[in-house]
Rosetta silent file (secondary structure, phi, psi, omega in degrees, C-alpha in Angstrom):
SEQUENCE: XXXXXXXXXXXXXXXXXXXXXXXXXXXXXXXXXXXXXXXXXXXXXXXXXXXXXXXXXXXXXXXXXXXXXXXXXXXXXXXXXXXXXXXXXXXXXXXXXXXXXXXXXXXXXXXXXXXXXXXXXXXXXXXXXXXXXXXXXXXXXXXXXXXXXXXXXXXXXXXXXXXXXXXXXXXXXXXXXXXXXXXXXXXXXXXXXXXXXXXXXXXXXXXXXXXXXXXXXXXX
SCORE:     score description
SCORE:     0.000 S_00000001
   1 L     0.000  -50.660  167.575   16.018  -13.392   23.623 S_00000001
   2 H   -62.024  -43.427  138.463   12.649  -12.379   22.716 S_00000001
   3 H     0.719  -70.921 -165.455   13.314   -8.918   23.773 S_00000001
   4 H   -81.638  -35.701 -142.692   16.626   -8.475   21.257 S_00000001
   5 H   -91.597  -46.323 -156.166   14.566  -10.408   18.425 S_00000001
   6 H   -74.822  -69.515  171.465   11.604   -7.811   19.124 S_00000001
   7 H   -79.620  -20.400  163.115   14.344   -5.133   18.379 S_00000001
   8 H   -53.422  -70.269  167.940   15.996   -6.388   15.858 S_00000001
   9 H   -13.716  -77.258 -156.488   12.004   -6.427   13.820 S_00000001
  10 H   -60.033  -21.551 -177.464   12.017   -2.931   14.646 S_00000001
  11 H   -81.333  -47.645  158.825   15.689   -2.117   13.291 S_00000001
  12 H  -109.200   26.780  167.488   14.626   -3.423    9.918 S_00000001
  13 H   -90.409  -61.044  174.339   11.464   -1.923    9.445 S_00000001
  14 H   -20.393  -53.125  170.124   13.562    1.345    9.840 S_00000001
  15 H   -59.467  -76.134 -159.457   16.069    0.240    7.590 S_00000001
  16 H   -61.596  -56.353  165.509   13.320   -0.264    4.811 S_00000001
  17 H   -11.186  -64.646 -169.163   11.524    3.189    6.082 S_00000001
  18 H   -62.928  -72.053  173.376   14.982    4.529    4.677 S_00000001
  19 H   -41.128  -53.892 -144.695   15.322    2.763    1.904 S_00000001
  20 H   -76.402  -60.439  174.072   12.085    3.453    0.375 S_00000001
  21 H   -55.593  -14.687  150.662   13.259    7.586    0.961 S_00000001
  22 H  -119.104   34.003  151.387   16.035    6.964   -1.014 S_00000001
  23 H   -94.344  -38.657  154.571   14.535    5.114   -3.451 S_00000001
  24 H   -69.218  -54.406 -146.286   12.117    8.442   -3.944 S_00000001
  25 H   -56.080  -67.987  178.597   15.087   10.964   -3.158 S_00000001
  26 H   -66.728    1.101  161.881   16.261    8.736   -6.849 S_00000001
  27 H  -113.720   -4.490  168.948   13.414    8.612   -8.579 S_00000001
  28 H   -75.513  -46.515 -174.880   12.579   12.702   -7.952 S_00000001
  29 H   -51.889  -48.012 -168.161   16.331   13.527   -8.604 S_00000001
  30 H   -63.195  -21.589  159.511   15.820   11.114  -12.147 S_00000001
  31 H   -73.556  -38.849  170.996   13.184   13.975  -13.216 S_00000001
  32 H   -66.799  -41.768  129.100   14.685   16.465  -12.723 S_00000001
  33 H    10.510  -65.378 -160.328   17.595   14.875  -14.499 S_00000001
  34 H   -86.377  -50.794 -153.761   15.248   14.225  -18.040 S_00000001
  35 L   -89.226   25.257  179.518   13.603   17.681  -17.452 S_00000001
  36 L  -145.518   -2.022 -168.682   16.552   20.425  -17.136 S_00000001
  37 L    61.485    1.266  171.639   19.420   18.133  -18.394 S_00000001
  38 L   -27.835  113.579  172.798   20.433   18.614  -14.708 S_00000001
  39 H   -81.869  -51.848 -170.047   24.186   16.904  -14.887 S_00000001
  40 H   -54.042  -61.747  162.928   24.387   17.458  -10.998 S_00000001
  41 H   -28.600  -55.574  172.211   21.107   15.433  -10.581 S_00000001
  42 H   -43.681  -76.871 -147.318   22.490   12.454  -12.868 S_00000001
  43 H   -59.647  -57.945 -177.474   25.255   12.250  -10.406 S_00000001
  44 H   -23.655  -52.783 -167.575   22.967   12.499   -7.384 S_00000001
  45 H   -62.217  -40.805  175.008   20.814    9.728   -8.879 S_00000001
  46 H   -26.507  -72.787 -153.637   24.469    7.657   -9.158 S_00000001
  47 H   -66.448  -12.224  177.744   25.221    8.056   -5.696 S_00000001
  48 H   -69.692  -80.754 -145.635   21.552    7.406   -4.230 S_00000001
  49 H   -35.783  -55.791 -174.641   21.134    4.025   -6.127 S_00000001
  50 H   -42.276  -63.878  175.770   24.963    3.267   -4.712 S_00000001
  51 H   -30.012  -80.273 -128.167   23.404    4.019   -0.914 S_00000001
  52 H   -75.103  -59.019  139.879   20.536    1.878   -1.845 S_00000001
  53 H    11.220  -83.085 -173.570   23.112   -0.941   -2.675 S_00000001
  54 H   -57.770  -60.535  172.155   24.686   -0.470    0.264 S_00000001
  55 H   -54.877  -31.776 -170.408   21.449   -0.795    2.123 S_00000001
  56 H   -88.210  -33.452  160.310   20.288   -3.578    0.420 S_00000001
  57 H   -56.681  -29.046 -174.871   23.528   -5.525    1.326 S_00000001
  58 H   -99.668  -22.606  173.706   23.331   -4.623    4.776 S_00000001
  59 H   -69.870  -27.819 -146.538   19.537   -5.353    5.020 S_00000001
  60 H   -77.893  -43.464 -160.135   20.190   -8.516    3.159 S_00000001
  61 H   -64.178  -79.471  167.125   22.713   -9.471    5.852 S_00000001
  62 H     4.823  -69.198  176.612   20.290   -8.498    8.783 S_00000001
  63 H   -66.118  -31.754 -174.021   17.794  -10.846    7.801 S_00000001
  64 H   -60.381  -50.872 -148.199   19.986  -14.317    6.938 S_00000001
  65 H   -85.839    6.101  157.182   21.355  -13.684   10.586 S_00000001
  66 H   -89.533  -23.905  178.364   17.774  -13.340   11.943 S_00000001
  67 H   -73.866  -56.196 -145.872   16.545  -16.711    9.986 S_00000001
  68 H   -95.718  -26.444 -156.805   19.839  -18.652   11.300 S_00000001
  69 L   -96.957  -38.115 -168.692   20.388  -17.433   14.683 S_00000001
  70 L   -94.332   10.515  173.888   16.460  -16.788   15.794 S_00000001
  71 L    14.543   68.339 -159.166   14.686  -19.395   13.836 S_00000001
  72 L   -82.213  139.453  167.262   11.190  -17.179   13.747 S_00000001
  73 L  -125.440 -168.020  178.507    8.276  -18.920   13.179 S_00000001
  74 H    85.613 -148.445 -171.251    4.583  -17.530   12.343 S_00000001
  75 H   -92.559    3.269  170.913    3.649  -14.188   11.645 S_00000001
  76 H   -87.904  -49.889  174.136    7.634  -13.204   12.952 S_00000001
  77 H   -41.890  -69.267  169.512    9.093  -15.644    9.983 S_00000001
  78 H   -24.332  -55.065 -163.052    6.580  -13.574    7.368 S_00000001
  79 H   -63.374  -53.266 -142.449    8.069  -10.297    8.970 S_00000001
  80 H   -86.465  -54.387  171.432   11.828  -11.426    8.175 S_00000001
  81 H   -36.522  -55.903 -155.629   10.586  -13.258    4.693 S_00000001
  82 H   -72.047  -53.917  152.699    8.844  -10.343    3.416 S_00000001
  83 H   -11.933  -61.288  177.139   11.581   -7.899    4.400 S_00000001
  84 H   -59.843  -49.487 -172.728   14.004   -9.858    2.413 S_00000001
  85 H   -89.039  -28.433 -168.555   12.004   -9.327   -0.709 S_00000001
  86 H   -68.374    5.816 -179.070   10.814   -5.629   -0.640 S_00000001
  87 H   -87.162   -9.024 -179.437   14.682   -4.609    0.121 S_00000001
  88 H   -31.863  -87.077 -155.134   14.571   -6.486   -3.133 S_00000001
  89 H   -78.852    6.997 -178.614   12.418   -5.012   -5.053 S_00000001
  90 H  -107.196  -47.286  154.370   13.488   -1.287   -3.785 S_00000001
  91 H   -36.642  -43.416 -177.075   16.918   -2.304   -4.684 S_00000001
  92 H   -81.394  -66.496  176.795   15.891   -3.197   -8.389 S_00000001
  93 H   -27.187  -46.223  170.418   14.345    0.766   -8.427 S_00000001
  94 H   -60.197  -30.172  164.204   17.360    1.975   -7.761 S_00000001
  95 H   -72.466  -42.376 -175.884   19.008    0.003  -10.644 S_00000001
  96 H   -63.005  -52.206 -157.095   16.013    1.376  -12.863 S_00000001
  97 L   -86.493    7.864  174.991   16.599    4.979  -11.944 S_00000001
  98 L  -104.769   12.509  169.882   20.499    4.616  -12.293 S_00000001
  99 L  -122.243  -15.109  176.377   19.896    3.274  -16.190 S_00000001
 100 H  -107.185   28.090  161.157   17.620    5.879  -16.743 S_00000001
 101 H   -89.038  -30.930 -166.939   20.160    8.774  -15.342 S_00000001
 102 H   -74.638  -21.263  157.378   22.869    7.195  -17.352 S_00000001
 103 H   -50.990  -43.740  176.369   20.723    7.676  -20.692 S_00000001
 104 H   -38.084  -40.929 -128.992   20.363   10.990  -19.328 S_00000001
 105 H   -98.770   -6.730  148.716   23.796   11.753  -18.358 S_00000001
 106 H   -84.298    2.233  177.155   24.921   10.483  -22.314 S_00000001
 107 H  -117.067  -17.366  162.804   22.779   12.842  -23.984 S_00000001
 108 L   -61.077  135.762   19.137   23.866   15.949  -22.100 S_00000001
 109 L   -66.603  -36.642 -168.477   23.993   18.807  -23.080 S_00000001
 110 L   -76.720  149.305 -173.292   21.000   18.225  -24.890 S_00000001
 111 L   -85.479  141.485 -175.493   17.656   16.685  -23.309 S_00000001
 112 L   -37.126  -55.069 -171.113   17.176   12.774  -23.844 S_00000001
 113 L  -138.501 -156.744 -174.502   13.824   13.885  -26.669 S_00000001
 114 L   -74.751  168.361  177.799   11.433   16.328  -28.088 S_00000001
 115 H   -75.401  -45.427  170.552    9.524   18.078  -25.480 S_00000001
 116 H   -56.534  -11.067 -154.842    6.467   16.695  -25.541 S_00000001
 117 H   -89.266  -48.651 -179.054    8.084   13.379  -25.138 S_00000001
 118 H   -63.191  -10.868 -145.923    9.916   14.489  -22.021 S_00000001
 119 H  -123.617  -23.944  149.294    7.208   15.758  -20.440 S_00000001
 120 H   -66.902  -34.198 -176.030    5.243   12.446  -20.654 S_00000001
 121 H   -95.992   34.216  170.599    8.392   10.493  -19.344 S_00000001
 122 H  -121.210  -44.724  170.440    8.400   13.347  -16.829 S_00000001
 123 H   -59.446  -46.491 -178.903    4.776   12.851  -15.620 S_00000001
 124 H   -88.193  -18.229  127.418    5.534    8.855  -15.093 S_00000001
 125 H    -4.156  -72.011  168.377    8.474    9.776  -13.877 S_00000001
 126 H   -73.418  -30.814 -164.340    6.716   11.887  -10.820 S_00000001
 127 H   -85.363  -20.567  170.004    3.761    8.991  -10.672 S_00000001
 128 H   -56.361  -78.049  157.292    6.803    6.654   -9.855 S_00000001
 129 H    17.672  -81.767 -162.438    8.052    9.127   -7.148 S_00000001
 130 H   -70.999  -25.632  168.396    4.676    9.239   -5.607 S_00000001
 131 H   -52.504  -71.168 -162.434    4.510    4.926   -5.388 S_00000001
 132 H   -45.182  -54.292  171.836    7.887    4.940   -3.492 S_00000001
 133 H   -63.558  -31.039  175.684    6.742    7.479   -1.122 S_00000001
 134 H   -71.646  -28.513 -172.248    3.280    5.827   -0.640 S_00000001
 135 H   -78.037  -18.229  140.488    5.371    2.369   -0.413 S_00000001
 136 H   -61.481   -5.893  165.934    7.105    4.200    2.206 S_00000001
 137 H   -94.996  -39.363  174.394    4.263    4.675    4.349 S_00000001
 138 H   -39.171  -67.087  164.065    3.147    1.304    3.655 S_00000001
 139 L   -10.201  -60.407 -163.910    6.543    0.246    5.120 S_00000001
 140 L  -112.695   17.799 -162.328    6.354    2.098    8.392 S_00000001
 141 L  -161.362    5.284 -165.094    2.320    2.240    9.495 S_00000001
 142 L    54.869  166.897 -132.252    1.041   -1.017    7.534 S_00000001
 143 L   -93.449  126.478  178.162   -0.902   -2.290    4.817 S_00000001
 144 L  -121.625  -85.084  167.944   -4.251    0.169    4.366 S_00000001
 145 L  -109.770  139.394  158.879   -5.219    0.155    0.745 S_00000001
 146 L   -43.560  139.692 -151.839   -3.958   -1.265   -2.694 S_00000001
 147 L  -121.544   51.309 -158.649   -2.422    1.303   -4.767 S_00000001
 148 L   -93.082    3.294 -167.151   -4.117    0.178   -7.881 S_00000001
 149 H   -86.624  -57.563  172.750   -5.094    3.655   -9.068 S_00000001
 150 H   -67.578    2.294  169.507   -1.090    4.012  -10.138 S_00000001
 151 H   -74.827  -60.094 -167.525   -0.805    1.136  -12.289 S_00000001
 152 H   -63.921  -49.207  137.117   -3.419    2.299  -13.875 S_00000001
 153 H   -39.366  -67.120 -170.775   -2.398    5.777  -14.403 S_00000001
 154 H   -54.100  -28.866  169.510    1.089    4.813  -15.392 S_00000001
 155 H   -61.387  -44.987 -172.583   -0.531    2.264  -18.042 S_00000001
 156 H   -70.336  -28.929  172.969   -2.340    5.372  -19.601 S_00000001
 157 H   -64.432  -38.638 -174.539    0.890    7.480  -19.723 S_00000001
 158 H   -57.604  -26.816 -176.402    2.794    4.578  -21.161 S_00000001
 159 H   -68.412  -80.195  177.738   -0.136    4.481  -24.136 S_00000001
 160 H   -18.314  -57.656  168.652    0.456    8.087  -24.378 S_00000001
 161 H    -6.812  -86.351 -174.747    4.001    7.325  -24.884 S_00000001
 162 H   -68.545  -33.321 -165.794    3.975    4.944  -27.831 S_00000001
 163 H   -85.315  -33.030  179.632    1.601    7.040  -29.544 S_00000001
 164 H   -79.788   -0.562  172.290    3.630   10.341  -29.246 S_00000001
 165 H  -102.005  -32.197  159.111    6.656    8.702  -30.059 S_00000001
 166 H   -53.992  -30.079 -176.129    5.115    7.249  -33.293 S_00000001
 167 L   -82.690  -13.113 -161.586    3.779   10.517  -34.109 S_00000001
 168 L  -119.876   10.887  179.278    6.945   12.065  -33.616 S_00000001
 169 L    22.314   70.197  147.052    8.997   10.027  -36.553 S_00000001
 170 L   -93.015  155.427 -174.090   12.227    9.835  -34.633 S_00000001
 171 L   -42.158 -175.895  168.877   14.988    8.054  -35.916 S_00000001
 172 H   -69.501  -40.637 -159.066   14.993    4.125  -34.481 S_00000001
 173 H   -96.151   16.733  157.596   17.347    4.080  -32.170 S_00000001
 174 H   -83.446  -58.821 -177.629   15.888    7.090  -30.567 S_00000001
 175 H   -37.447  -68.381  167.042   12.463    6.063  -30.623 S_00000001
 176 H   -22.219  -67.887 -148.984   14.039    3.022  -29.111 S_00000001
 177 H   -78.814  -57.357  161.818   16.089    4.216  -26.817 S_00000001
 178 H   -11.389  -73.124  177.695   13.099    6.743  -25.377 S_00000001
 179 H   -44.425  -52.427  179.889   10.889    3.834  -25.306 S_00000001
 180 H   -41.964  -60.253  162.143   13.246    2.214  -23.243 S_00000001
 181 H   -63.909  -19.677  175.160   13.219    4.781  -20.254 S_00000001
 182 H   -72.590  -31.969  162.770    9.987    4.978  -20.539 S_00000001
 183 H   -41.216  -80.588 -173.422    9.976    0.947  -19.805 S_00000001
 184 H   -67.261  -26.573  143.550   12.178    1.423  -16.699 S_00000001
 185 L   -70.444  -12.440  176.115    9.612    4.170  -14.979 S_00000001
 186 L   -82.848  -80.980  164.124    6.928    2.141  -15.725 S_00000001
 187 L   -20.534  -20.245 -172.598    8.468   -0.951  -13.722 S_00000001
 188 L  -101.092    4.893 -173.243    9.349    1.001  -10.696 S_00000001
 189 L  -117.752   -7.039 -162.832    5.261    1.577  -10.315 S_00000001
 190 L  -107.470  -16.658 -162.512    5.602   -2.958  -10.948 S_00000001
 191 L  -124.208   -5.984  135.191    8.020   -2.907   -8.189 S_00000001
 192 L   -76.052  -25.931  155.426    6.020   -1.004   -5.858 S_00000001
 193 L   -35.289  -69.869 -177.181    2.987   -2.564   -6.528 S_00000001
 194 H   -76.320  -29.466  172.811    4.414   -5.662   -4.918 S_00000001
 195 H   -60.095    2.305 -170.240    5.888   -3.897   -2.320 S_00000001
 196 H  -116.857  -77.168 -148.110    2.168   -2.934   -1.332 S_00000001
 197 H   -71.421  -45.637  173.443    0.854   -6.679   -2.056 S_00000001
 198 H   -49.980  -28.229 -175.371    3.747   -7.738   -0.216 S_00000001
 199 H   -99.058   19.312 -173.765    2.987   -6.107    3.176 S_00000001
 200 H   -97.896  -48.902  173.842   -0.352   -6.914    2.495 S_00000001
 201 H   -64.946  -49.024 -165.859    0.989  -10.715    3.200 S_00000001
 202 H   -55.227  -64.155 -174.819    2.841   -9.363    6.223 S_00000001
 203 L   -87.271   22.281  163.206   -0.577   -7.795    7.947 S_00000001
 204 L  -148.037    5.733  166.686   -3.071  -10.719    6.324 S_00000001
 205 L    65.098    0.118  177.864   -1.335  -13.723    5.799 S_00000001
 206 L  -114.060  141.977 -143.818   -2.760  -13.960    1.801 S_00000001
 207 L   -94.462  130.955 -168.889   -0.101  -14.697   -0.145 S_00000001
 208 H   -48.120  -28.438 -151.969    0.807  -11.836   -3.381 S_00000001
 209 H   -88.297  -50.233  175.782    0.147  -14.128   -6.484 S_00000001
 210 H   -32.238  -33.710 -126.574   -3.809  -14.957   -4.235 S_00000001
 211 H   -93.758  -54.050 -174.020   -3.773  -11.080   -4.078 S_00000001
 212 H   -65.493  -36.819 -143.124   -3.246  -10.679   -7.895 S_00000001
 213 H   -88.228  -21.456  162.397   -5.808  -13.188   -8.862 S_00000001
 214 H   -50.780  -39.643 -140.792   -8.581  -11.430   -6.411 S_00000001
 215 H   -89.004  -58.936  174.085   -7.809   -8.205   -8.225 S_00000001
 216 H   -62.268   -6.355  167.355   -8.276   -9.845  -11.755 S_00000001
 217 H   -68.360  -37.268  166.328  -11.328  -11.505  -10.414 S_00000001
 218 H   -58.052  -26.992 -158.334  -12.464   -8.150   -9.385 S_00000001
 219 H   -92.612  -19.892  156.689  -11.782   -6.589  -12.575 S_00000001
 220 L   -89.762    0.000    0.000  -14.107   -9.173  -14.302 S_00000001
């Protein structure tokens, strides 16, 4: 029993491995997307988040039937607990980068904004990317460092943002709508972020919300 329980663990750390590559495969595809007007990306980005779906249903599944049939306790409960939320929170990325292909994929032919504009939401865009893939590492090799350097970058592009979209007197519901995608790449660095404090729980036992409140203790 311990044996199949042992592999089972191992069957859905894989399963997350995976997800997390095609939760980047969909947030690389969603740049290229804003920065060529790529239609054929937009659909790619479709059909990832639909996988990721898919995954997240079947991950979802995985876990109830390891909590009811294997009643885990310990640091094996924690594995199956945490599991449940990072398929979560890779699951909400995939909803983020399939609202910001469909802004894309309604403004083709033409690119979502002015160029400089794209080319900021192109930059967080890539720093998103690179979270998924580090949250993918995370995933499959355990928790090594906090990934607090990309918060922090992605806060300075988002500043960048707002000021170049004020500066650029576009109508509102451009301005708006811009702002908006710019929102939903910024959140996919919020939803890796916990996927890092989450496995963090998994190999230390301190719980995320303790995690944040070290970090603002550090920062004061």
């Amino acid at each position: 029993m311990r044996t199949q329980f042992t592999h089972e663990l191992i069957a859905l750390t894989n399963d997350l491995t995976l997800m997390c590559r095609v939760a980047h495969d969909a947030v690389a595809r969603v740049v290229d997307a804003l920065v060529d007007a790529d239609l054929q990306a937009t659909y790619e980005v479709f059909a990832l988040d639909e996988q990721l779906q898919k995954m997240y249903g079947a991950c979802e599944a995985r876990t109830v039937v390891l909590l009811a049939l294997q009643a885990p306790v310990a640091r094996d409960l924690r594995h199956v607990v945490t599991a449940i939320q990072i398929v979560s929170e890779l699951s909400r990325i995939g909803a983020l980068t399939n609202r910001v292909a469909d802004q894309t994929y309604r403004a083709h032919p033409e690119r979502v904004g002015p160029q400089a504009i794209v080319e900021i939401l192109a930059a967080m865009g890539q720093l998103a990317a690179q979270g998924t893939a580090v949250s993918g590492q995370a995933v499959s090799r355990g928790y090594d460092t906090d990934d607090t350097e990309s918060a922090t970058r992605m806060a300075e592009l988002d500043t960048r943002l707002r000021t170049a979209l004020t500066a650029a007197e576009l109508p509102l519901d451009t301005a708006v709508d811009l702002a908006l995608l710019g929102d939903r790449l910024r959140r996919c660095i919020d939803h890796t972020d916990r996927i890092h404090r989450l496995i963090r729980f998994l190999d230390t036992g301190i719980p995320p919300t303790a995690q944040l409140a070290d970090l603002h203790t550090d920062e004061d």
